[in-house]
C-alpha positions as CSV (number, residue, x, y, z in Angstrom):
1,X,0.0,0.0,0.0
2,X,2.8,2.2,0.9
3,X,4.7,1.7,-2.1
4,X,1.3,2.3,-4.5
5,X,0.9,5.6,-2.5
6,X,4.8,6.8,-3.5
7,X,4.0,5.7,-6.8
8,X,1.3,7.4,-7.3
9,X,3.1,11.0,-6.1
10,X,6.2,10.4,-8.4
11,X,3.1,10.0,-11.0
12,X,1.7,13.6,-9.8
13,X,5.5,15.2,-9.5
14,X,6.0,14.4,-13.3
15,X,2.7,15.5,-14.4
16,X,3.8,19.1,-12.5
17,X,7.1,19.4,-13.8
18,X,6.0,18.4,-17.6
19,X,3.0,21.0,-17.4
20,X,5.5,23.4,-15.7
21,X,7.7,23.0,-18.7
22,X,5.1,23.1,-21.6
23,X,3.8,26.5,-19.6
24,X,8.0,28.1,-19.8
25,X,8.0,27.1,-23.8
26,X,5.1,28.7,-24.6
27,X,5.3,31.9,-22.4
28,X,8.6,33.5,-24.7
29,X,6.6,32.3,-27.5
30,X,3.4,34.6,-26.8
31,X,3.8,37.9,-28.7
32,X,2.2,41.0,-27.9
33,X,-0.5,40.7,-30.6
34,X,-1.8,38.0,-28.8
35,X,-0.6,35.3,-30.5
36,X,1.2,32.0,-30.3
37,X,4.4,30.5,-31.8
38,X,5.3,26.8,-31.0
39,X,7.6,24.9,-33.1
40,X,7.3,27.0,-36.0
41,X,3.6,27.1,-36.3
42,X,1.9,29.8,-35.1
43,X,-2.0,31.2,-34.7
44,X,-0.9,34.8,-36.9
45,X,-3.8,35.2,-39.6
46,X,-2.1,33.9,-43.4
47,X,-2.8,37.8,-44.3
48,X,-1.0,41.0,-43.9
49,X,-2.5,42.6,-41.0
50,X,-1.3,46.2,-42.5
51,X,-3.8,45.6,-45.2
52,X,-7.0,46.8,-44.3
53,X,-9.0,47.4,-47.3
54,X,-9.0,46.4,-50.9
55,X,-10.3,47.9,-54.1
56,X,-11.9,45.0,-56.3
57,X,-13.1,46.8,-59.9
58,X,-15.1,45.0,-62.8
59,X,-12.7,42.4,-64.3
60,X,-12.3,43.1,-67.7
61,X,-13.2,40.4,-70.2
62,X,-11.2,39.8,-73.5
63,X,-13.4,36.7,-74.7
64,X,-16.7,36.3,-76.5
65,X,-18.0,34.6,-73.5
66,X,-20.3,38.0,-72.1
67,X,-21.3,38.4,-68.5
68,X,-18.6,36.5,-67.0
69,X,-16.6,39.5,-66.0
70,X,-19.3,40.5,-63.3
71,X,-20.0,36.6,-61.8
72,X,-16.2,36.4,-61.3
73,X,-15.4,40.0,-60.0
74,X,-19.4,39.3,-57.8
75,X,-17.9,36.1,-56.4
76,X,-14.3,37.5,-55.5
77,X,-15.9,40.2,-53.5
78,X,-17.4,37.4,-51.8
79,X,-15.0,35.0,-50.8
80,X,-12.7,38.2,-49.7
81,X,-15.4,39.6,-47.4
82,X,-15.9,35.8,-46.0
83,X,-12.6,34.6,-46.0
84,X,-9.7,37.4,-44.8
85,X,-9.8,40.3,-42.9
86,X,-9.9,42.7,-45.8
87,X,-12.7,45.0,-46.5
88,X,-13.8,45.9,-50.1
89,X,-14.2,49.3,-50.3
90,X,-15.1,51.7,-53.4
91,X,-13.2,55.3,-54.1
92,X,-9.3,56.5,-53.6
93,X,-9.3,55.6,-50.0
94,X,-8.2,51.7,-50.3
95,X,-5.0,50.0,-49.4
96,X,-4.5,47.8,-51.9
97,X,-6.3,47.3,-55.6
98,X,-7.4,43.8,-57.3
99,X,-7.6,44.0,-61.0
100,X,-8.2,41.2,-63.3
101,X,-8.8,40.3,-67.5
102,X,-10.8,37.1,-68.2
103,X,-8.1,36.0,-70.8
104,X,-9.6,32.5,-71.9
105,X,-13.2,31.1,-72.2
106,X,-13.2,27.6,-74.1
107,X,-15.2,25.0,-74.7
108,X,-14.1,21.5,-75.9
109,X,-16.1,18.3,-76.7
110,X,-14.6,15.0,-74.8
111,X,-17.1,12.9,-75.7
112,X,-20.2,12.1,-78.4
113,X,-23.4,9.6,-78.3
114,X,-24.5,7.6,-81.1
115,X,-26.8,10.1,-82.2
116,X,-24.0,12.6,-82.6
117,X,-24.8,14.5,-79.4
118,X,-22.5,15.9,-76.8
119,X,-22.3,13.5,-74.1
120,X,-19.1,15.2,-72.5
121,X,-17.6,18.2,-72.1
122,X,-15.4,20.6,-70.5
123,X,-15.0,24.5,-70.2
124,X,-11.5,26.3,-69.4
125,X,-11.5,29.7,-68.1
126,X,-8.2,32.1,-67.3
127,X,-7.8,35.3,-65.7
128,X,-4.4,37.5,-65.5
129,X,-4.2,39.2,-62.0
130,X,-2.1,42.2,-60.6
131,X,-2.8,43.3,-57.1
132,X,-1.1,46.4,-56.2
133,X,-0.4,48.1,-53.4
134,X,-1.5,51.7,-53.5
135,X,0.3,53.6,-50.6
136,X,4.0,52.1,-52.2
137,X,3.1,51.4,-55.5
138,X,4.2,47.9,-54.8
139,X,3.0,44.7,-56.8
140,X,2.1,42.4,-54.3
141,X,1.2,39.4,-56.4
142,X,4.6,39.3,-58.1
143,X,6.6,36.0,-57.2
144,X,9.1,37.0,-54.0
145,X,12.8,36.8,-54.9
146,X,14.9,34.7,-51.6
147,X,18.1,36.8,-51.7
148,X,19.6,39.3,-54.0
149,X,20.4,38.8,-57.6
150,X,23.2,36.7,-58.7
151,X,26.5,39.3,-59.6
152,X,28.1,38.4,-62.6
153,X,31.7,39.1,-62.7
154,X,32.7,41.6,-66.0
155,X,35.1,39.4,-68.5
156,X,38.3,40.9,-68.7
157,X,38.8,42.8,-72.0
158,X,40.3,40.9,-75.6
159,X,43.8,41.7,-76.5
160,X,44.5,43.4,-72.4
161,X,47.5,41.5,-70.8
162,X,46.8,40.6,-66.8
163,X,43.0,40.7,-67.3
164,X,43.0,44.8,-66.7
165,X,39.1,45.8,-67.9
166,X,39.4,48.5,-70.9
167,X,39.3,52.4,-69.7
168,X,35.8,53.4,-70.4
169,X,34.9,55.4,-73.6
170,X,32.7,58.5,-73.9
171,X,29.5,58.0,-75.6
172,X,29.1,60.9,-78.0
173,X,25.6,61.6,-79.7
174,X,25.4,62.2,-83.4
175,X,25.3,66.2,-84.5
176,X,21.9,67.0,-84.5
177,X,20.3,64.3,-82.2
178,X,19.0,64.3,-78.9
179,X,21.6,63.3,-75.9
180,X,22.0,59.9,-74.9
181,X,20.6,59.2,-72.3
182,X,22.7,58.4,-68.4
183,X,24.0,55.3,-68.5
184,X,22.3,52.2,-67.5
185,X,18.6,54.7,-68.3
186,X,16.0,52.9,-70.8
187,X,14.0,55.6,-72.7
188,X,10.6,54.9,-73.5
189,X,7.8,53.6,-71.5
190,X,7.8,51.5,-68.2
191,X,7.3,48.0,-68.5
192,X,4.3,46.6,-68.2
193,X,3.7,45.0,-63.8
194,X,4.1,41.3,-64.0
195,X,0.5,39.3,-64.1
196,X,-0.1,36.2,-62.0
197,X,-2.2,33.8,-64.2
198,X,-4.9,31.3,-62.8
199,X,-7.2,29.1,-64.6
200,X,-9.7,26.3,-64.0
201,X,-11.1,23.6,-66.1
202,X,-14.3,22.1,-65.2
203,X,-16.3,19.1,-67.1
204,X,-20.2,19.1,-67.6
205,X,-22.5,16.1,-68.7
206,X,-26.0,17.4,-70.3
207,X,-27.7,13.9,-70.3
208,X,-27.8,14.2,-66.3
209,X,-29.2,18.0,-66.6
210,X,-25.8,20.2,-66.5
211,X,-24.6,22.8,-69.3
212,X,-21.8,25.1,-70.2
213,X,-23.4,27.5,-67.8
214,X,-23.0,25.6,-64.8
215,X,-19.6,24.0,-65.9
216,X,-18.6,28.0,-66.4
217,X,-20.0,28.9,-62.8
218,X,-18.1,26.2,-61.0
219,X,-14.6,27.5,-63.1
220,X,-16.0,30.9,-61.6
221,X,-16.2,29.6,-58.0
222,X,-12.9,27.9,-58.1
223,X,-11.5,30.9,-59.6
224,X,-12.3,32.8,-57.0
225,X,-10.8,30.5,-54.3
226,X,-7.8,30.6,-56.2
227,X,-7.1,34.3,-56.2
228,X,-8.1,34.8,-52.5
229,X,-6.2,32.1,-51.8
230,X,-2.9,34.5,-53.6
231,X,-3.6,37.4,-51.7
232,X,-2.2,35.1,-48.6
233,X,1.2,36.0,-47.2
234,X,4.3,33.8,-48.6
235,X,5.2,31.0,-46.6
């Protein structure tokens, strides 16, 4: 009896000391926003918390597939509202701004019945994406580089003994022309912010009641989880 009783303590003692323990980790790892970090997960929302508010306007729509344009920008608006924190506001006062161009809207035939008649088929829609940052001018949807860029060392000059690089030479500008410009300066217009492309492909049956409509409504809907699902922070 006596030895079930000292048992039984040493039982209790380690139960202390391994709750004791668990509470010392996690105490550093609670931040002042109220949150947890614990092994490298943590309960931080997957979006920026300095975004606030996000400008969504009317995708545009480069196909001959009408009306799809406002179902995907409606639906977007949605799943943002339900999904992160971000509000969807109208006007100059946003944070950030959501534009899309319906690029794609295809139809292809899988399959065909005896009497010639579509028995399958599928619908493919794509959308370009560029979400932009309005307070920087930043593209956030842009793919994140890890480090800097690679430096590539300059070749030594031809014909230069010891590898010595060639003295620089003055750029002079034809009589009568315009002056070059500084070096390392591009004239003309800025390039064009980089797009992020999503698409969705989604297969319809008419002899069990569906059609290109709904098979274009559930590329809509996935659509739409895709790009909310981008506006996340990197991993």
């Amino acid at each position: 009896m006596l030895l079930k009783r000292h048992e039984l303590k040493r039982r209790v003692r380690v139960t202390v000391l391994a709750c004791t323990a668990l509470l010392a980790g996690l105490s550093p790892a609670c931040m002042q926003d109220g949150h947890f970090t614990v092994a490298g997960y943590s309960t931080k929302p997957n979006y920026d918390s300095e975004i606030r508010t996000v400008r969504v306007p009317v995708f545009q729509n480069r196909t001959f597939r009408q009306g799809l344009e406002f179902d995907l920008t409606q639906e977007v608006v949605r799943q943002v509202e339900e999904k992160t924190p971000f509000k969807v506001v109208n006007g100059d006062n946003a944070d950030t701004e959501l534009c899309g161009v319906i690029t794609l809207a295809n139809k292809s035939i899988l399959n065909r019945n005896q009497l010639n008649e579509i028995r399958e088929a599928e619908t493919i829609l794509a959308v370009e994406l560029v979400w932009r940052d309005l307070r920087t001018g930043e593209i956030l949807s842009k793919p994140r580089r890890d480090g800097p860029l690679p430096v590539v060392p300059s070749l030594p000059a031809p014909g230069i003994p010891g590898g010595r690089t060639a003295e620089p030479v003055e750029r002079l500008a034809p009589a009568g022309s315009l002056p070059l410009p500084p070096e390392g300066e591009v004239l003309g217009p800025p390039p064009p912010p980089p797009v992020v492309v999503v698409q969705s492909l989604a297969s319809f049956v008419p002899e069990i009641g569906e059609s290109i409509t709904t098979s274009y409504q559930m590329n809509v809907k996935r659509l739409a989880t895709q790009i909310v699902s981008m506006m996340e922070k990197p991993w």
